[in-house]
N, C-alpha and C positions, 0 to 999 in steps of 0.2 A: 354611474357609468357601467354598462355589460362590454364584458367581453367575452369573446369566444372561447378563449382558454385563460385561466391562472394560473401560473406555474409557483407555488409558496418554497422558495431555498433557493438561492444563486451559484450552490456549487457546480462541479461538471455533469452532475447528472441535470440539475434545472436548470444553467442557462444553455445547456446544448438546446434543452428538448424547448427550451423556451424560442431559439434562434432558428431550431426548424421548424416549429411550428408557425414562424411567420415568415418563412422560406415559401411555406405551405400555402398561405393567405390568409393565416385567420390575424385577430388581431388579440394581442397578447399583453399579456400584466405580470411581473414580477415582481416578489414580493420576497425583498431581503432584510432581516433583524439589522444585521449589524452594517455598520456605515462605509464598508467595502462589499466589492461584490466576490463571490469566487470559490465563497464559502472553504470550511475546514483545509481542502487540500490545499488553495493557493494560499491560503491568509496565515493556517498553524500546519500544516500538513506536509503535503506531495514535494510542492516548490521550495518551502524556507527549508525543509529536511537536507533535498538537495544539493541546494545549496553551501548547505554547511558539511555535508559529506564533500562537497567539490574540493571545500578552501579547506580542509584537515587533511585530504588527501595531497595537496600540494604540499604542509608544512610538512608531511610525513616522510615524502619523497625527498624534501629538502634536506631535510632531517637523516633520512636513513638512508637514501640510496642514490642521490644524485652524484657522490663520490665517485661509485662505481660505474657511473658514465665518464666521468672525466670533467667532472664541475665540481670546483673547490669549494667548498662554502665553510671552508674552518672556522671561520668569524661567526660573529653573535649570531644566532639565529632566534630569535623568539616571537611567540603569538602574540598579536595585538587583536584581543577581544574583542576592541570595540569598533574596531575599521572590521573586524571579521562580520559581527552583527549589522553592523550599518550597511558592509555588501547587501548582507540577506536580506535587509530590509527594504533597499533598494529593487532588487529583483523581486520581489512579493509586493513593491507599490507600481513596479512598471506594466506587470503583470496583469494585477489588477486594474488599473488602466485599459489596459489593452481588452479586458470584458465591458468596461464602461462604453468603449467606444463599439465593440460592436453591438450592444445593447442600442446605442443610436442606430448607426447604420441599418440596423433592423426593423428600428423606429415600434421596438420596445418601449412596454410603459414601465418604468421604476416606483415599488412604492418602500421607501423607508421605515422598516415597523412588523410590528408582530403580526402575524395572521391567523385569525381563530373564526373557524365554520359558527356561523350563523342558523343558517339555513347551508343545506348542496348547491347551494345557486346563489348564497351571498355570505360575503367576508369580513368580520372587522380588522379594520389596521390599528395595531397600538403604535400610536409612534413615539418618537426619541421625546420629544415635548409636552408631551402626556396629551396629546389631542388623540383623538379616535376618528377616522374616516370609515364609511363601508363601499364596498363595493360589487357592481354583481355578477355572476360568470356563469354559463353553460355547463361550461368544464371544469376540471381542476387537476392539476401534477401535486403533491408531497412529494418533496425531494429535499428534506430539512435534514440528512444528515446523522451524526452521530456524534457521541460525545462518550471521554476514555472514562472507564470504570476505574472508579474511586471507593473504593467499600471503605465504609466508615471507621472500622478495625483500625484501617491502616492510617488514619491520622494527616489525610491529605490539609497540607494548609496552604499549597504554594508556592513556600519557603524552603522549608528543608525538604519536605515530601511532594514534590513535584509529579507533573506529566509532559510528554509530550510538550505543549504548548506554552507552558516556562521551561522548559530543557531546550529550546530555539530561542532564550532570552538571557543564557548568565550572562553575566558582565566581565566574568574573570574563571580562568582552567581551575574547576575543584583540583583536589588531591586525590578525591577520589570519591565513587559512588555505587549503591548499592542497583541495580537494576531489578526490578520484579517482573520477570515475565521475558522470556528465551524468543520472543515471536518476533516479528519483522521491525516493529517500530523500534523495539527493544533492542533489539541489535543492531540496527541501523544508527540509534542516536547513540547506546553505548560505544558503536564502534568510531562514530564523530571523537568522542570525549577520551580513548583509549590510544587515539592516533596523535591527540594533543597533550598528553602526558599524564592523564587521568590515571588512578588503578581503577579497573573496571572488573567486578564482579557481579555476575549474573543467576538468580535463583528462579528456575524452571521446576513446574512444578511436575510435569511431564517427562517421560526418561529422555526425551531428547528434546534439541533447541528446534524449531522451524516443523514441528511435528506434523501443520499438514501436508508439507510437503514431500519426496523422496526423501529415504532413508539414509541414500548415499549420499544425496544435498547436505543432510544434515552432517552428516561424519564431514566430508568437506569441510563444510566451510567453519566448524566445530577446530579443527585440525587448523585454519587458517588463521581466525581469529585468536585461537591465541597465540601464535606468532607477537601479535601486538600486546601482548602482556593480561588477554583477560582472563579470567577463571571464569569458573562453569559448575554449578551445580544441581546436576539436573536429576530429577527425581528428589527433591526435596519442597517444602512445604512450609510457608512466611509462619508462625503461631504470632510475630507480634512487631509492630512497625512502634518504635517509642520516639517522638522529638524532642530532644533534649537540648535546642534551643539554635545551638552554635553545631550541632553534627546529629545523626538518626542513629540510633541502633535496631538493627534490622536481628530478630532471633528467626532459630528456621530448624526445622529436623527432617533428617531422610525417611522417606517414606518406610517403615515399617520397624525403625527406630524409634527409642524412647529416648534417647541423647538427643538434647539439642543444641546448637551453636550460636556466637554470636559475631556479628559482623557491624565496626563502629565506622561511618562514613560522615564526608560531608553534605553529601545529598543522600537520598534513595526517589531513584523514577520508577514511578505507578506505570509498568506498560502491559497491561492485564487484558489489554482487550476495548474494544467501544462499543454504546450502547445508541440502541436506537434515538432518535433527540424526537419525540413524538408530545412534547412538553405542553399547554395549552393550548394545543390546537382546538383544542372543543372540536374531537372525535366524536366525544360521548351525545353531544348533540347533534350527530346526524346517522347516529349509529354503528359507527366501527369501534371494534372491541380487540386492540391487538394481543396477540397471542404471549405465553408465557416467558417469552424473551424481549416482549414489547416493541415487535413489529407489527405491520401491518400487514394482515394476509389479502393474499392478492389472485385472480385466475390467470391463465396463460396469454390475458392479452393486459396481466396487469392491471386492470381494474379490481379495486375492494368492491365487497357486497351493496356500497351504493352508486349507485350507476351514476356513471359521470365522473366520479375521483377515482382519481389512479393514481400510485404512489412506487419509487422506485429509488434504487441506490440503496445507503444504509437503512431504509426504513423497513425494507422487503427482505427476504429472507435470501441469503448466497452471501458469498465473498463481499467482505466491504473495502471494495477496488472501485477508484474514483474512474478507470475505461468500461468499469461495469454498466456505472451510471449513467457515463454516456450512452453507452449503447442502446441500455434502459430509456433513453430518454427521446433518443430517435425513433425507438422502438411507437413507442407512446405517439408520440404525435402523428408519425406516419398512420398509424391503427386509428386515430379519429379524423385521419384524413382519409380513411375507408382505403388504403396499400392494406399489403398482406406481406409486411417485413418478418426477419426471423431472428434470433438469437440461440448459438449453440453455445450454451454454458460450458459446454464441455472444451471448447476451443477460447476460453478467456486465459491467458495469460497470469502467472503469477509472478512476480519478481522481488525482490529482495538488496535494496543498496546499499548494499554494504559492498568493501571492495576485498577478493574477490566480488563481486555479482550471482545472485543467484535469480536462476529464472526456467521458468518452467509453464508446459500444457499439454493437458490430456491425461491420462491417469497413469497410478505412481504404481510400482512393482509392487507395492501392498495391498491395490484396490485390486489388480488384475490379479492375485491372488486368490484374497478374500472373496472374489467374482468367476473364480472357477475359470479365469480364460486363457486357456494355452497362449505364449509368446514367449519369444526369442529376445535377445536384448545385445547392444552393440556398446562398448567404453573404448575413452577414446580418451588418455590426460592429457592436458594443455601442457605439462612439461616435454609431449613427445612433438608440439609443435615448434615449426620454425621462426614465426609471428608472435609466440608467447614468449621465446628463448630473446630475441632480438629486444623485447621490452621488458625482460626480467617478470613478466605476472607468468608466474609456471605454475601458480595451484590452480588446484581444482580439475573435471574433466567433463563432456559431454557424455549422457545416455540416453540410447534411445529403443523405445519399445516396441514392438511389432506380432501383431497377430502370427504365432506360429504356425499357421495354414495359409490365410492369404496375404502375409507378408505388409498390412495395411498397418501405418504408423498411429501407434495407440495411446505414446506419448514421449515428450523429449524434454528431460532434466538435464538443466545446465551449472556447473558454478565455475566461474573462469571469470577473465576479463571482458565489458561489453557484452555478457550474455545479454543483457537489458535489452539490447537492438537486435543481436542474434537471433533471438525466441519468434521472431517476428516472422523470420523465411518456415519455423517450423509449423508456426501457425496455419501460415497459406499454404502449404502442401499440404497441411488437415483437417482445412478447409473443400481439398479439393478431393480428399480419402487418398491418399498417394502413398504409396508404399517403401518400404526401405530402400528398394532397389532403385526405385524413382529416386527421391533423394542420393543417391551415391553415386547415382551415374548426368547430375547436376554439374558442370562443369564449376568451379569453384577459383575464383583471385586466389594468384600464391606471392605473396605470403600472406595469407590473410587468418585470423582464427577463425573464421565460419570453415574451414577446412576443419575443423573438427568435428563438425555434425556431418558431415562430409564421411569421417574419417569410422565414426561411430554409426552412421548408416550401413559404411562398409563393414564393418566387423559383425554386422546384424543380417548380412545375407554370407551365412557359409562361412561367419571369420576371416573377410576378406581383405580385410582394413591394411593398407601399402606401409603406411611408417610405423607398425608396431609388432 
């Protein structure tokens, strides 16, 4: 069979680009390993994460502060692990569902099975039954994704030493766990397990947590977190991950120390980071050679050195953000349906779920430093709002950056509640180069928190910001 295009990975980067590429009219073949579609984010990732941040933050509330609404809950309160798991699992099979049917509706081909380049123009499928089919295509998308760095040092087996993808499977609340790695996944799933009565400690090996983001982010939501009882050790350094069967010891020294410490847990989670997943593709036979981090390099319309494959999401080089891949993937099909789409990286969105939320686009008061670029900057805490004060989330604060001559929004860090949706209004006005002043003189729902970029726009023309 040919088809016009292959798309090899069913996650948000390949079944978007796969659904518009037959939007478009060509006719399309997908090609997914494992036996859901939706790849990393919906199946171990985006969605199960979610979710279980949802149901931790409810027992938390139950737990901690629904009192102080006027809801008695002095009786048992306790987690039931396995109706918590079974939601997740639930919403990660309806989910997926929901891609199988528009894979129909698209009148998408499905193929089940490995795919590895032949030829530029033909694929074999390994499938689940050990048969091998091929098939042949014009084109071709990589969009197979990434997978969490495991260095062998550390003793990953699963069990005790986890990632991600068994840290969305316990069966039951450790006592406590070791977290490696201060970054988004890491704090996100520590802060699931910290909310449900985990001790949660965290070893960064960088002087602060969320390091690519703002500095202020970081002091936030740093300052926040542990409210829920975690520790933080940032600027220290793992020497040695041991499983000892029934619990890890995790040893570790601060950077420029010769003392080292030990920390004895029931788990330790690997969140170090994800790698490219570029695994037998038989690259090597049609000649792409990916780069020292083992991605795929790629030009500006996203095709590699052999004409015809293009590769995007975590295989390419940027942020491994599953709206990235999207984007990447419209980007792509539109460009071989001869459009002239765009992508401004600089306006992709970063976010962080944890709760506070943290979320952010455009660049951080370090970069505009480091870049020599005059600007002004506007804060704004959610403790001085009246929306924040009525729902009790008062951490955290909005900032926003602005060219000190043409007053044009350079970028806007959030940690508060619902930043996640918030970042969105900032996106489109920096979409459209709109200035602080534009933004402040936005008329704004009251009581709403988007009154704080609002609030933080105003403090960015002149100090002008009304409630502080």
């Amino acid at each position: 069979m040919m088809y016009d295009l292959t798309v090899i990975g069913s996650g948000p980067g390949g079944y978007v680009a796969a659904i518009r590429a037959a939007q478009l009219g060509f006719n399309v073949a997908l090609i997914e390993k494992y036996n859901t579609l939706g790849g990393t984010c919906l199946n171990v990732g985006c969605i199960p994460s979610k979710a279980l941040l949802d149901s931790s933050e409810h027992y938390h509330n139950a737990k901690e502060n629904f009192g102080a609404h006027g809801i008695d809950v002095s009786g048992s309160i306790k987690v039931n692990m396995q109706q918590m798991i079974a939601r997740k699992n639930k919403v990660v099979e309806d989910t997926c569902k929901g891609i199988d049917f528009l894979m129909k509706k698209n009148k998408i081909t499905l193929y089940n099975g490995h795919g590895t380049f032949i030829t530029k123009n033909k694929i074999s499928i390994s499938k689940p039954d050990g048969s091998k089919e091929e098939i042949q295509t014009h084109k071709t998308i990589i969009a197979t994704g990434s997978k969490p760095i495991t260095p062998e040092a550390m003793a990953y087996d699963k069990k005790r030493v986890i990632t991600s993808t068994e840290a969305l499977n316990l069966t039951a609340v450790p006592k406590s766990m070791v977290v490696i790695g201060g970054g988004v996944i890491g704090l996100e799933l520590g802060s699931v397990y910290a909310r449900l009565g985990t001790e949660v400690t965290v070893i960064e090996f960088l002087d602060r947590i969320i390091a690519g983001m703002d500095a202020d982010c970081s002091k936030e939501l740093e300052r926040s977190l542990k409210k829920l009882g975690m520790k933080f050790y940032t600027g220290h350094a793992v020497n040695a991950v041991i499983n000892n069967g029934k619990n890890v010891t995790v040893s570790f020294t601060q950077k420029g120390s010769d003392q080292s410490a030990e920390i004895v847990a029931e788990y330790c989670l690997l969140a170090l980071g994800r790698r490219p997943y570029t695994d037998q593709l038989g690259l090597e036979n049609i000649g792409i050679t990916t780069d020292d981090k083992g991605r795929i390099p790629v030009n500006s319309h996203l095709e590699s050195v052999v004409p015809g494959v293009y590769a995007i999401g975590d295989v390419i080089a940027g942020q491994m953000l599953a709206h990235k891949a999207e984007e990447e993937g419209v980007f792509v099909a539109e460009t071989i349906a001869g459009q002239h789409p765009h992508i401004n990286y600089n306006l992709i969105p970063g976010v962080v779920y944890t709760w506070p939320e943290v979320a952010a686009v455009g660049q951080t008061e370090e970069q505009l430093k480091a870049a020599g670029i005059p600007f002004k900057q506007g804060k704004f805490p959610f403790k001085a709002l009246g929306r924040a004060r009525a729902s009790s989330d008062m951490d955290g604060m909005v900032k926003v950056l602005a060219h000190a001559d043409s007053d044009e929004i350079l970028g806007v860090h959030m940690v508060g509640p619902r930043t996640a949706d918030m970042i969105a209004e900032a996106v489109a006005l920096m979409e459209f180069r709109a200035s602080a002043e534009d933004a402040a003189r936005i008329s704004h729902a009251h009581p709403t928190y988007t009154e704080a970029f609002k609030e933080a726009a105003l403090a960015a023309t002149a100090n002008r910001s009304l409630h502080m």
